[in-house]
Wavefront OBJ file of the C-alpha trace (Angstrom):
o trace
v -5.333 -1.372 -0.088
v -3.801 0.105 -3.712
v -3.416 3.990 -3.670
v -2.818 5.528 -6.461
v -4.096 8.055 -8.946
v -3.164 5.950 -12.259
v -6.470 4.466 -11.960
v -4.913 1.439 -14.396
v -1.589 0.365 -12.407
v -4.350 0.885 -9.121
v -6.475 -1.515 -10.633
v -4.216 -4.175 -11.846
v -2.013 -4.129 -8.466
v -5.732 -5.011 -6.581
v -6.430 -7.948 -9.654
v -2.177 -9.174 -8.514
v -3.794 -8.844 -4.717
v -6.669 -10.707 -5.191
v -4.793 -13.418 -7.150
v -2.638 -13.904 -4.380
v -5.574 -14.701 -2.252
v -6.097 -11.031 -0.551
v -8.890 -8.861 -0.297
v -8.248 -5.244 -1.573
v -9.543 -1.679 -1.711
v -8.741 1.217 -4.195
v -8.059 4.612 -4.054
v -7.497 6.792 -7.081
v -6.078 10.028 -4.431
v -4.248 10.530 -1.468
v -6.920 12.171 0.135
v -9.692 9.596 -0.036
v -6.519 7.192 0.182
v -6.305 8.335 3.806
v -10.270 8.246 4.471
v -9.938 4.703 3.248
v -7.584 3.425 5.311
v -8.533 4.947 8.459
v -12.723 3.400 7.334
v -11.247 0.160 6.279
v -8.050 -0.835 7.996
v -6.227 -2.596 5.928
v -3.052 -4.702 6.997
v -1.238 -3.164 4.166
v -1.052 -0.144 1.502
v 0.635 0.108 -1.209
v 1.067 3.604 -2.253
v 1.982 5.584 -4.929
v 4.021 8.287 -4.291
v 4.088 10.324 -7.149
v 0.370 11.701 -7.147
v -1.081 15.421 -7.656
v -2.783 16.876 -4.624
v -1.461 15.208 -2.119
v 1.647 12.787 -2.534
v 2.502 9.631 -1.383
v 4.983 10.936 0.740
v 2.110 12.949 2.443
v -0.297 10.415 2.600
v 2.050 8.067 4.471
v 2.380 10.713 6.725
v -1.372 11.563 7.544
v -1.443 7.639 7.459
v 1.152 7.381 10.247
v 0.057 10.457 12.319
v -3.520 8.439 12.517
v -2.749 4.841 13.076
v 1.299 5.025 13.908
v 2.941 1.665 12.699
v -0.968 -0.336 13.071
v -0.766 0.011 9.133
v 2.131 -1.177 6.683
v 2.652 0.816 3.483
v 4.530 0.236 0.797
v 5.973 2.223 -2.053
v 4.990 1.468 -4.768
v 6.649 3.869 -7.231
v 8.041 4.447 -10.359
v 10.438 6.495 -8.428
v 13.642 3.574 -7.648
v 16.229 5.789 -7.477
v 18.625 5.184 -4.005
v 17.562 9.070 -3.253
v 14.219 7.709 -3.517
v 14.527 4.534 -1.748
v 16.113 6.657 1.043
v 13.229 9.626 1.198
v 10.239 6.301 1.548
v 11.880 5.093 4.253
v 12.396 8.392 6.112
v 9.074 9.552 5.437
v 7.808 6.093 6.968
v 7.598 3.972 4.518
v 7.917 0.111 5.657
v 9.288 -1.237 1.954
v 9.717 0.203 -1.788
v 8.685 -1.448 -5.010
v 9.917 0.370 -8.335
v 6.957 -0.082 -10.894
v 6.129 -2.184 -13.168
v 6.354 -4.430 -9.949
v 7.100 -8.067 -10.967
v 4.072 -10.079 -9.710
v 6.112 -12.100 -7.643
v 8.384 -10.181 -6.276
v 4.688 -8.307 -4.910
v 4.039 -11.870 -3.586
v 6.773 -12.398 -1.755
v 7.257 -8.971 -0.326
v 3.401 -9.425 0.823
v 4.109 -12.487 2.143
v 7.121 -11.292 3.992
v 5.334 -8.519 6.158
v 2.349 -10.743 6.622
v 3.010 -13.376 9.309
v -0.308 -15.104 8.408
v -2.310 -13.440 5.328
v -5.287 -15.706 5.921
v -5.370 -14.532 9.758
v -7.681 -11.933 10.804
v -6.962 -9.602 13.170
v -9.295 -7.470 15.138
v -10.483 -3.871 13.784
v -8.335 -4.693 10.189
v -9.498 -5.985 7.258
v -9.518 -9.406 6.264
v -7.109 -11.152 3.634
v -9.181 -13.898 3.598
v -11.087 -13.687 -0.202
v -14.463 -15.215 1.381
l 1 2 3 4 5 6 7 8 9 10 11 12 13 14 15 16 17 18 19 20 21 22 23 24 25 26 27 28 29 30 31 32 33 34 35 36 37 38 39 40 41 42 43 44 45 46 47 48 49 50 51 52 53 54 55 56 57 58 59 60 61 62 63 64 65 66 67 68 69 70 71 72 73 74 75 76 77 78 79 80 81 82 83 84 85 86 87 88 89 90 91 92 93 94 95 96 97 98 99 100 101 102 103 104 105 106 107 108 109 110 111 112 113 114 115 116 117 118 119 120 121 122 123 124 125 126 127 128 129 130
């Protein structure tokens, strides 16, 4: 699952996603962001944190306060300053990308937090592309 309101970087982080064999939603706001995830379980977010209305910082939040640590989300910011990296992880972030994130550093980060991304697992959504 993508969230984020630069509805260009959203959909070109899904097209790296699907490349790599995933399945993936899109959200262009934190608010639908978190009606998404809650609808569509997703094993992982990547989120934006830098977004009018609500920010990414908030959305983890409403995020966490729903599903606890059933969900991991990802920065995925053009925010990559140490002050920044610091505020993610307090607000509950699991990991931090800086954008432009290098395609494969995205593939190996996904592939780090996901013990099998071709497994399903019951009430999440599926990585498998079928």
């Amino acid at each position: 699952m993508v969230i984020d309101d630069n509805q260009d970087a959203a959909n070109v982080t899904a097209m790296v996603v699907q490349a790599l064999g995933g399945e993936c939603r899109i959200a262009y706001d934190g608010i639908s962001g978190v009606r998404e995830v809650l609808a569509y379980r997703p094993e992982i977010v990547l989120l934006d944190i830098g977004m009018p209305g609500i920010d990414g910082y908030e959305t983890c939040s409403r995020i966490r306060r729903e599903l606890g640590r059933g969900v991991l989300v990802v920065a995925l910011t053009g925010f990559g300053q140490q002050q920044d990296r610091d505020k993610a992880a307090r607000s509950g972030f699991d990991a931090h990308l800086t954008k432009p994130a290098d395609p494969k550093e995205l593939a190996r980060l996904l592939s780090d937090l996901c013990v099998d991304p071709h497994a399903d697992a019951p009430g999440r959504g599926s990585s498998d592309p079928r």
